[in-house]
N, CA and C atoms as an extended XYZ file, in Angstrom:
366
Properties=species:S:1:pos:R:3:atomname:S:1:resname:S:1:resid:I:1 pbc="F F F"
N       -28.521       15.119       13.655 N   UNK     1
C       -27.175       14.904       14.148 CA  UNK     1
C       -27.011       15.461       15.563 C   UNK     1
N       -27.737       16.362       15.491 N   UNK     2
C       -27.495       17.197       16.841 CA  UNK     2
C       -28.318       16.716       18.053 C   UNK     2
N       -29.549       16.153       17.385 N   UNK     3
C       -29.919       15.218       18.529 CA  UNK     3
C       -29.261       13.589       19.171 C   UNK     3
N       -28.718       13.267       17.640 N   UNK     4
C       -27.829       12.092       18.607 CA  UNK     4
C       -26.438       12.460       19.272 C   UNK     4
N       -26.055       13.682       19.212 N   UNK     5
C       -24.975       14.104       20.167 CA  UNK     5
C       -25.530       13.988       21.692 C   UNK     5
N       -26.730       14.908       21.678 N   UNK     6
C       -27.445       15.008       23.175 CA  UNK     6
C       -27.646       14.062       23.527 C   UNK     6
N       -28.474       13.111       23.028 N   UNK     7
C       -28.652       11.387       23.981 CA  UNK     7
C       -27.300       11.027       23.825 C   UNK     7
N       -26.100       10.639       23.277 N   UNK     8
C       -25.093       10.248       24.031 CA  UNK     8
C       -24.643       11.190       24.843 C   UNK     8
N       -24.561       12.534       25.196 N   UNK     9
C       -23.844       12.912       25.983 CA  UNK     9
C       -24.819       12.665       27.442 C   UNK     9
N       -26.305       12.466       27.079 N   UNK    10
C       -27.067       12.517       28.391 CA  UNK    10
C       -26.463       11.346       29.001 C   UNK    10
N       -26.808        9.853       28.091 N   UNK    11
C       -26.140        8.611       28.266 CA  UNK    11
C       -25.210        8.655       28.634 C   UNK    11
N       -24.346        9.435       28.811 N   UNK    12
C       -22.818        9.511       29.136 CA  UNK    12
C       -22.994        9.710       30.351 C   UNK    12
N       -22.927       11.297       30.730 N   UNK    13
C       -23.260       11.487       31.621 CA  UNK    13
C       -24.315       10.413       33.318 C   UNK    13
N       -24.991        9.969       32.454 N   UNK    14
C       -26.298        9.086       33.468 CA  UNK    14
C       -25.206        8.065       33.615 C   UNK    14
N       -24.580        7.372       33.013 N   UNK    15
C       -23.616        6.172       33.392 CA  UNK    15
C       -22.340        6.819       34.135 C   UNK    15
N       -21.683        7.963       34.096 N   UNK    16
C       -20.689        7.999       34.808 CA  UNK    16
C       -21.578        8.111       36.633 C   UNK    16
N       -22.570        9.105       37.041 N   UNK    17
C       -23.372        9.449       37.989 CA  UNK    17
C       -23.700        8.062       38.483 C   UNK    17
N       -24.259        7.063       37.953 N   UNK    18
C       -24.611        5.512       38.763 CA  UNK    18
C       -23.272        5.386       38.949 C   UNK    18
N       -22.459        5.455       38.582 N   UNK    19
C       -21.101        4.468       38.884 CA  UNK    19
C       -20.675        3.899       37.797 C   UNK    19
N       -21.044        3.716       36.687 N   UNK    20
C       -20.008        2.979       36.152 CA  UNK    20
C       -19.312        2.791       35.730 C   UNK    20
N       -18.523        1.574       35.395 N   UNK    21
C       -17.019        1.506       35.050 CA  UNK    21
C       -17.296        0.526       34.024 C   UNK    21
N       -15.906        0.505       33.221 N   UNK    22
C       -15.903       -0.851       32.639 CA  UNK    22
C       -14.921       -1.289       32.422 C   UNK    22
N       -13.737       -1.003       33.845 N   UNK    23
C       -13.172       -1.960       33.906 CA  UNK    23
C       -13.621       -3.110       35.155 C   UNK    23
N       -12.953       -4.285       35.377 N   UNK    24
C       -13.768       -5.527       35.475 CA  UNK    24
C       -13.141       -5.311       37.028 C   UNK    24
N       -14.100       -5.675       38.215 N   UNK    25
C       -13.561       -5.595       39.390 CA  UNK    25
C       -12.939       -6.693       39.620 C   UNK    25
N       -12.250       -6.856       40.708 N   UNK    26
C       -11.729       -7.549       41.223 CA  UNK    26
C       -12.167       -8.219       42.477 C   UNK    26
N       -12.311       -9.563       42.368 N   UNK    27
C       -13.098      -10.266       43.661 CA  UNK    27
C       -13.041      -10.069       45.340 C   UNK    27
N       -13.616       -9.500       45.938 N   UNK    28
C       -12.770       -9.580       47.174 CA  UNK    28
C       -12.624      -10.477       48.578 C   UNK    28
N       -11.587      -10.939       48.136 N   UNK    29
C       -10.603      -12.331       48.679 CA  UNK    29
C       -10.277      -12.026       50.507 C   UNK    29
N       -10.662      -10.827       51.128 N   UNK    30
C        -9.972      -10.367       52.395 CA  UNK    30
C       -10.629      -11.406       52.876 C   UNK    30
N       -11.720      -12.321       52.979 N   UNK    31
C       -11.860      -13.103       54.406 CA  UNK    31
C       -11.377      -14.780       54.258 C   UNK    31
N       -10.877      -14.795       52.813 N   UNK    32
C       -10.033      -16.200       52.948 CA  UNK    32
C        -8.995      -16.314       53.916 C   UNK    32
N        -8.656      -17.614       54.050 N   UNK    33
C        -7.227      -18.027       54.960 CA  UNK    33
C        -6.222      -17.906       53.891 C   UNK    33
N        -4.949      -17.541       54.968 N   UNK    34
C        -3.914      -17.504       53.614 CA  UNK    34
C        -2.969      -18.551       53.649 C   UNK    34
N        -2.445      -18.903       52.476 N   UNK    35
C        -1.859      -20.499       52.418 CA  UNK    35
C        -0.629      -20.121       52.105 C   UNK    35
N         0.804      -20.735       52.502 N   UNK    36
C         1.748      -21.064       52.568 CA  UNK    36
C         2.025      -21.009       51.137 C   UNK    36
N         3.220      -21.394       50.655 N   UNK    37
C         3.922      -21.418       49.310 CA  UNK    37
C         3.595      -22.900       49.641 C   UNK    37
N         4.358      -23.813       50.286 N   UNK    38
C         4.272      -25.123       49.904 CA  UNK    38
C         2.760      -25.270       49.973 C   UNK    38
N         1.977      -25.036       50.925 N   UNK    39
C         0.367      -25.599       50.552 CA  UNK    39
C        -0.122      -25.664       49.223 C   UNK    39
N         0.360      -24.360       48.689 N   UNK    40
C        -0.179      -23.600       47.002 CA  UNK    40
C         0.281      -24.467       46.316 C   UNK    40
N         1.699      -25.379       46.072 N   UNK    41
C         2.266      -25.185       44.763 CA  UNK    41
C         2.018      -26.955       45.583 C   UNK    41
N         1.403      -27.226       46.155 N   UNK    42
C         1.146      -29.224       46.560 CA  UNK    42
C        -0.571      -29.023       46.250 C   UNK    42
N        -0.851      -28.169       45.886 N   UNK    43
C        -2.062      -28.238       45.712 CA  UNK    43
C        -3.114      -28.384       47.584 C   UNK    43
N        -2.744      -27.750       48.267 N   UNK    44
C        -2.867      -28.017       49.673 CA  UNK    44
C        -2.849      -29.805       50.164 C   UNK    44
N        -1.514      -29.886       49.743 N   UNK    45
C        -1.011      -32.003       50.189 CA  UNK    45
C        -1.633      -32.617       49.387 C   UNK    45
N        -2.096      -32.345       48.160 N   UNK    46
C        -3.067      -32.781       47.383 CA  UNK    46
C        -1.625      -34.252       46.380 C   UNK    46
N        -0.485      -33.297       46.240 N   UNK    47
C         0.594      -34.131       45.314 CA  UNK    47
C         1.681      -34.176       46.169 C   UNK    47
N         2.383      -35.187       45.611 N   UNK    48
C         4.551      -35.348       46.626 CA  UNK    48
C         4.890      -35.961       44.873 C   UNK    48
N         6.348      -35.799       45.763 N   UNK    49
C         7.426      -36.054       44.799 CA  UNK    49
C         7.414      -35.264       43.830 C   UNK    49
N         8.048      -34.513       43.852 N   UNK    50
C         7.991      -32.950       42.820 CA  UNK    50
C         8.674      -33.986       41.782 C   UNK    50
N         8.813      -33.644       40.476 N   UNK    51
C         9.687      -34.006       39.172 CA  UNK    51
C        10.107      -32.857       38.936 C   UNK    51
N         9.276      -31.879       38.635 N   UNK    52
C        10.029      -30.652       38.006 CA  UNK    52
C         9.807      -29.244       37.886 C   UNK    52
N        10.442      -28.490       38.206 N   UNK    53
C        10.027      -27.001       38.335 CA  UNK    53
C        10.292      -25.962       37.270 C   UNK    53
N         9.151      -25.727       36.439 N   UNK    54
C        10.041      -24.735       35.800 CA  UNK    54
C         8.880      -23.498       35.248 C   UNK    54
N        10.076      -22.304       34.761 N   UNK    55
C         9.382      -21.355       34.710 CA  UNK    55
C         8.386      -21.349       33.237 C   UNK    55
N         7.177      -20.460       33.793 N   UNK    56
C         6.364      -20.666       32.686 CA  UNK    56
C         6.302      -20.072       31.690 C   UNK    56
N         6.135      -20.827       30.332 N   UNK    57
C         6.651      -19.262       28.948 CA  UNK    57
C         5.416      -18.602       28.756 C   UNK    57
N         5.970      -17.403       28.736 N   UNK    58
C         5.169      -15.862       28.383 CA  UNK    58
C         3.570      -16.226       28.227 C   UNK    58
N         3.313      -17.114       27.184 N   UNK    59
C         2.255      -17.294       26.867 CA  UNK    59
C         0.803      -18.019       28.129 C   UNK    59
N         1.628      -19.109       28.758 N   UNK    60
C         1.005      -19.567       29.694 CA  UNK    60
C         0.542      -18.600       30.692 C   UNK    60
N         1.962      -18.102       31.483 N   UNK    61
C         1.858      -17.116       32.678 CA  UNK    61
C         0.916      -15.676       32.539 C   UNK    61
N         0.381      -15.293       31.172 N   UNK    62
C        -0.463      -14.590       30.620 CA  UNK    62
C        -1.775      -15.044       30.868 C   UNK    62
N        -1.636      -16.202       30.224 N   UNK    63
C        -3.491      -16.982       30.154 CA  UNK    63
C        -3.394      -17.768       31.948 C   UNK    63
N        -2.592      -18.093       32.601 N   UNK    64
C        -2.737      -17.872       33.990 CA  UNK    64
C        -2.799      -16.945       35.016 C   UNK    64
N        -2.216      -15.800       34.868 N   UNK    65
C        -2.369      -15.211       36.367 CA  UNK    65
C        -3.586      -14.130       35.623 C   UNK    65
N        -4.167      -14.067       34.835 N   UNK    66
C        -5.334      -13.570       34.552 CA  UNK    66
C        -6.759      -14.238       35.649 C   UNK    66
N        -6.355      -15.582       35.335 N   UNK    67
C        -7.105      -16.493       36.061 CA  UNK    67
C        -6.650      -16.583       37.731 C   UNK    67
N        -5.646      -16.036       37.760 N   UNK    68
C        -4.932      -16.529       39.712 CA  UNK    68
C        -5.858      -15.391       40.307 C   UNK    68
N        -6.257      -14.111       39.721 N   UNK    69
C        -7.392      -13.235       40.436 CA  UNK    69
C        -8.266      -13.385       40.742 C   UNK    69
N        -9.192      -14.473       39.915 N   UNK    70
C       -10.196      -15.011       40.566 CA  UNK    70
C       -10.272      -16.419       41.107 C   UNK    70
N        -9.438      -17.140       40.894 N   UNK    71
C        -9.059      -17.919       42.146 CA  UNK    71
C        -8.786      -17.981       43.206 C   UNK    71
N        -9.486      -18.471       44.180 N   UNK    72
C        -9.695      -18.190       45.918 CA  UNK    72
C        -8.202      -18.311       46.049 C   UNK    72
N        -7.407      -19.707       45.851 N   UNK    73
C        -6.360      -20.440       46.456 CA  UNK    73
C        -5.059      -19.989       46.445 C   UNK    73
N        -4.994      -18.861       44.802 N   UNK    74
C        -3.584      -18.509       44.310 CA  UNK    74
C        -2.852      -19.539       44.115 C   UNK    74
N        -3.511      -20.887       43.813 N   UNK    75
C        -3.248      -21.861       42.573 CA  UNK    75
C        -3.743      -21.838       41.339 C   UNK    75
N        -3.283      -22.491       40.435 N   UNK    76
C        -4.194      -23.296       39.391 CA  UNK    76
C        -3.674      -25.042       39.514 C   UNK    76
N        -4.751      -26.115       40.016 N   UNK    77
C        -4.666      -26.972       39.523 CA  UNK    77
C        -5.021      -27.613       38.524 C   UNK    77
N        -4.041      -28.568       37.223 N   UNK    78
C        -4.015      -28.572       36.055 CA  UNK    78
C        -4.983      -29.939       36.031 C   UNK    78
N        -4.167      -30.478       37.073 N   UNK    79
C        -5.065      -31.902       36.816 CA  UNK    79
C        -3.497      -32.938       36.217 C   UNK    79
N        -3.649      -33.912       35.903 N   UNK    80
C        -2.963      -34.499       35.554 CA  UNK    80
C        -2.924      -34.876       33.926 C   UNK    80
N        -1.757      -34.222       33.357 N   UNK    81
C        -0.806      -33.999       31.934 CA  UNK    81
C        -0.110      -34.718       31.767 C   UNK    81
N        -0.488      -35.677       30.073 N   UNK    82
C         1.268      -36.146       30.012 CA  UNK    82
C         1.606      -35.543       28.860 C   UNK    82
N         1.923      -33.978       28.938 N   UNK    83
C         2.694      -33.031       28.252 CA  UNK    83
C         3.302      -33.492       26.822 C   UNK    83
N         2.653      -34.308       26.072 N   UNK    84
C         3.086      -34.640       24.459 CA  UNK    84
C         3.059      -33.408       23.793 C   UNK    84
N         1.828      -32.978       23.891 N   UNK    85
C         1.722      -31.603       22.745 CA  UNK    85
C         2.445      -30.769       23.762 C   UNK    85
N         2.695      -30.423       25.081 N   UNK    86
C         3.682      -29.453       25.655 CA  UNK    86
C         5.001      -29.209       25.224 C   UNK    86
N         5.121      -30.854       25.116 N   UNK    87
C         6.860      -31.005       24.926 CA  UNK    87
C         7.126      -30.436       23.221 C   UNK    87
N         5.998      -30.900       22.562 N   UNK    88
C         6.181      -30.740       20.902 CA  UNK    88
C         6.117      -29.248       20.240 C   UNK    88
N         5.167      -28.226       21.093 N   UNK    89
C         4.854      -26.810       21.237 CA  UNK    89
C         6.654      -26.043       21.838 C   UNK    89
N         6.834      -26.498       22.754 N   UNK    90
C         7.828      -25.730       22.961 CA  UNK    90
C         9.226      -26.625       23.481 C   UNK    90
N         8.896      -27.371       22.235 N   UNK    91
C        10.960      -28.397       22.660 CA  UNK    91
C        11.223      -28.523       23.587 C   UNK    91
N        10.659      -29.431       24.967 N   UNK    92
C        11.087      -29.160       25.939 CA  UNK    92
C        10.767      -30.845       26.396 C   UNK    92
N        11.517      -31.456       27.002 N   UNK    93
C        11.555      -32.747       27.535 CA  UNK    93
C        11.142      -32.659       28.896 C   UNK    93
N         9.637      -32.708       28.950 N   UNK    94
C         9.200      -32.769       30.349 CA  UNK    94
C         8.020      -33.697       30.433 C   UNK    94
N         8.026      -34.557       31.798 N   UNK    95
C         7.279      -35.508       32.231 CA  UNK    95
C         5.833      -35.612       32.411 C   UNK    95
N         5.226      -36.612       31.990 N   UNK    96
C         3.734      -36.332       32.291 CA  UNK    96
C         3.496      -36.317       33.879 C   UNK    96
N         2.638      -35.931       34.770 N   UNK    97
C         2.516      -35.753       35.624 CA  UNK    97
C         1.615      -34.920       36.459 C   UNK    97
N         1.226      -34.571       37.632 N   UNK    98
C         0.181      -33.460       37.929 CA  UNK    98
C         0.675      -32.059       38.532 C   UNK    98
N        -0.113      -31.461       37.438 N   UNK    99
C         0.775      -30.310       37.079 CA  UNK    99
C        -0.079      -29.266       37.968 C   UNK    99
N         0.431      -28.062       38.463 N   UNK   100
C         0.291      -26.977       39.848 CA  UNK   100
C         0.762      -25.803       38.940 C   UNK   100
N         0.062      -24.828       38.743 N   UNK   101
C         0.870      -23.531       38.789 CA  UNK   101
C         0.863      -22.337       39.818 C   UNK   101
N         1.831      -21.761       40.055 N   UNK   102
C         1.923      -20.918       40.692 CA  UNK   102
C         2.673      -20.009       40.163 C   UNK   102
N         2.806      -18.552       39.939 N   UNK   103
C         3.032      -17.530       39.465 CA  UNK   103
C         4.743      -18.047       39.590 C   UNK   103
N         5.604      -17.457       39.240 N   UNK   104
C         5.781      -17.827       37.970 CA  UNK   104
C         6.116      -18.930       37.166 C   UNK   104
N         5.745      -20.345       38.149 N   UNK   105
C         6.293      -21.518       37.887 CA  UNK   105
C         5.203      -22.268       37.738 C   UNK   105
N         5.056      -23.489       36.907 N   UNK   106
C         4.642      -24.450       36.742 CA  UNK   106
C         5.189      -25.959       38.047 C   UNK   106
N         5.069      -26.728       38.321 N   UNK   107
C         5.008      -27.435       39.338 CA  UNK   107
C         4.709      -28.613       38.761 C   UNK   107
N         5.321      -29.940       38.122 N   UNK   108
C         4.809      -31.036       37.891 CA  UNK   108
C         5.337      -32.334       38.864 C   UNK   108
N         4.601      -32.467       39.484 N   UNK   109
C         4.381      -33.365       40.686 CA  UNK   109
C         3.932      -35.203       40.195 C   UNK   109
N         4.766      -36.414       40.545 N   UNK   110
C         4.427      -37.735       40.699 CA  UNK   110
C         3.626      -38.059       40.882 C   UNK   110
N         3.131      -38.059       42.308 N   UNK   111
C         2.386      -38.466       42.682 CA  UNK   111
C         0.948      -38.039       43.570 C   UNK   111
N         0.111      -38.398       43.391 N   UNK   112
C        -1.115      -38.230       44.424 CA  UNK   112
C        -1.534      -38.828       44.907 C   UNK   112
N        -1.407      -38.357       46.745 N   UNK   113
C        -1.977      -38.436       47.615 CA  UNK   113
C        -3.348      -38.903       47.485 C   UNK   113
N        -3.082      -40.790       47.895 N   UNK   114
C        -4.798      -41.202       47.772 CA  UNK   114
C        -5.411      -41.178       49.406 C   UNK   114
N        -4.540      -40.412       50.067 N   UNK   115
C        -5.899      -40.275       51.386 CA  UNK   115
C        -6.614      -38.898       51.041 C   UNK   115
N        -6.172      -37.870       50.023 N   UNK   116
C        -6.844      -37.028       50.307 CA  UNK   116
C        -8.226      -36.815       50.180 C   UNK   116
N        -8.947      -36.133       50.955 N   UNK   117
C       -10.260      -36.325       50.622 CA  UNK   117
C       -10.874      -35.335       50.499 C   UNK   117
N       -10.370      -33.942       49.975 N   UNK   118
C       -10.608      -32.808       49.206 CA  UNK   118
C       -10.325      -31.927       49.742 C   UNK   118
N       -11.463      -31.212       49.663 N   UNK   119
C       -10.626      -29.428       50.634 CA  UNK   119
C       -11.837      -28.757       51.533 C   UNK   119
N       -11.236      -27.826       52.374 N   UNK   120
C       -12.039      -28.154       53.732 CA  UNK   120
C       -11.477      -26.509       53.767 C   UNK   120
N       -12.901      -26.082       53.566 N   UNK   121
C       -12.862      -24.441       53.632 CA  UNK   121
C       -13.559      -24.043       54.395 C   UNK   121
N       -13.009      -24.351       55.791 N   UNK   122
C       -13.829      -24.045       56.918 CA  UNK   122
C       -13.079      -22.531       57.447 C   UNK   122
């Protein structure tokens, strides 16, 4: 018993001395460009014609801005939804469409822009 105290405490010890942690770092984003609110929530001109803005429930904005940390853009693009199981999950009469999030809103957008021709991370 007394010897498996000593190898974990050596183990202990040897992992705090390298450094480590275990909580999860965080990416570092300092040499991106920084984008506008409208760039973010158009997907940078990617969509027009907004339909509808609304805030996101608890559950989403959880399983998203987990993800907005390691995203370069401080978007999430959804891609294009036609929100059946959205509307049926949480009673809510909203349009299929291409959907943008941005902290704390969801963004469902008409239409897309067919000149765009992607993204340019120069």
């Amino acid at each position: 018993m007394l010897k498996k105290i000593l190898v974990f405490t050596l183990f202990f010890i040897l992992a705090l001395e390298m450094g480590y942690t275990a909580k999860r770092k965080k990416p570092d984003h300092s040499g991106r460009r920084k984008l506008t609110l409208k760039q973010r929530i158009t997907a940078e001109g990617r969509y027009n014609k907004l339909k509808v803005r609304f805030r996101a429930p608890r559950s989403d904005r959880d399983d998203f801005n987990s993800q907005l940390l390691y995203i370069e853009n401080g978007y999430y693009d959804y891609g294009f939804f036609e929100a059946e199981k959205y509307n049926k999950r949480y009673k809510r009469r909203i349009p299929e469409g291409w959907w943008v999030y941005v902290y704390p809103y969801w963004y469902i957008w008409g239409n897309q822009d067919v000149s765009f021709r992607g993204y340019d991370y120069r």
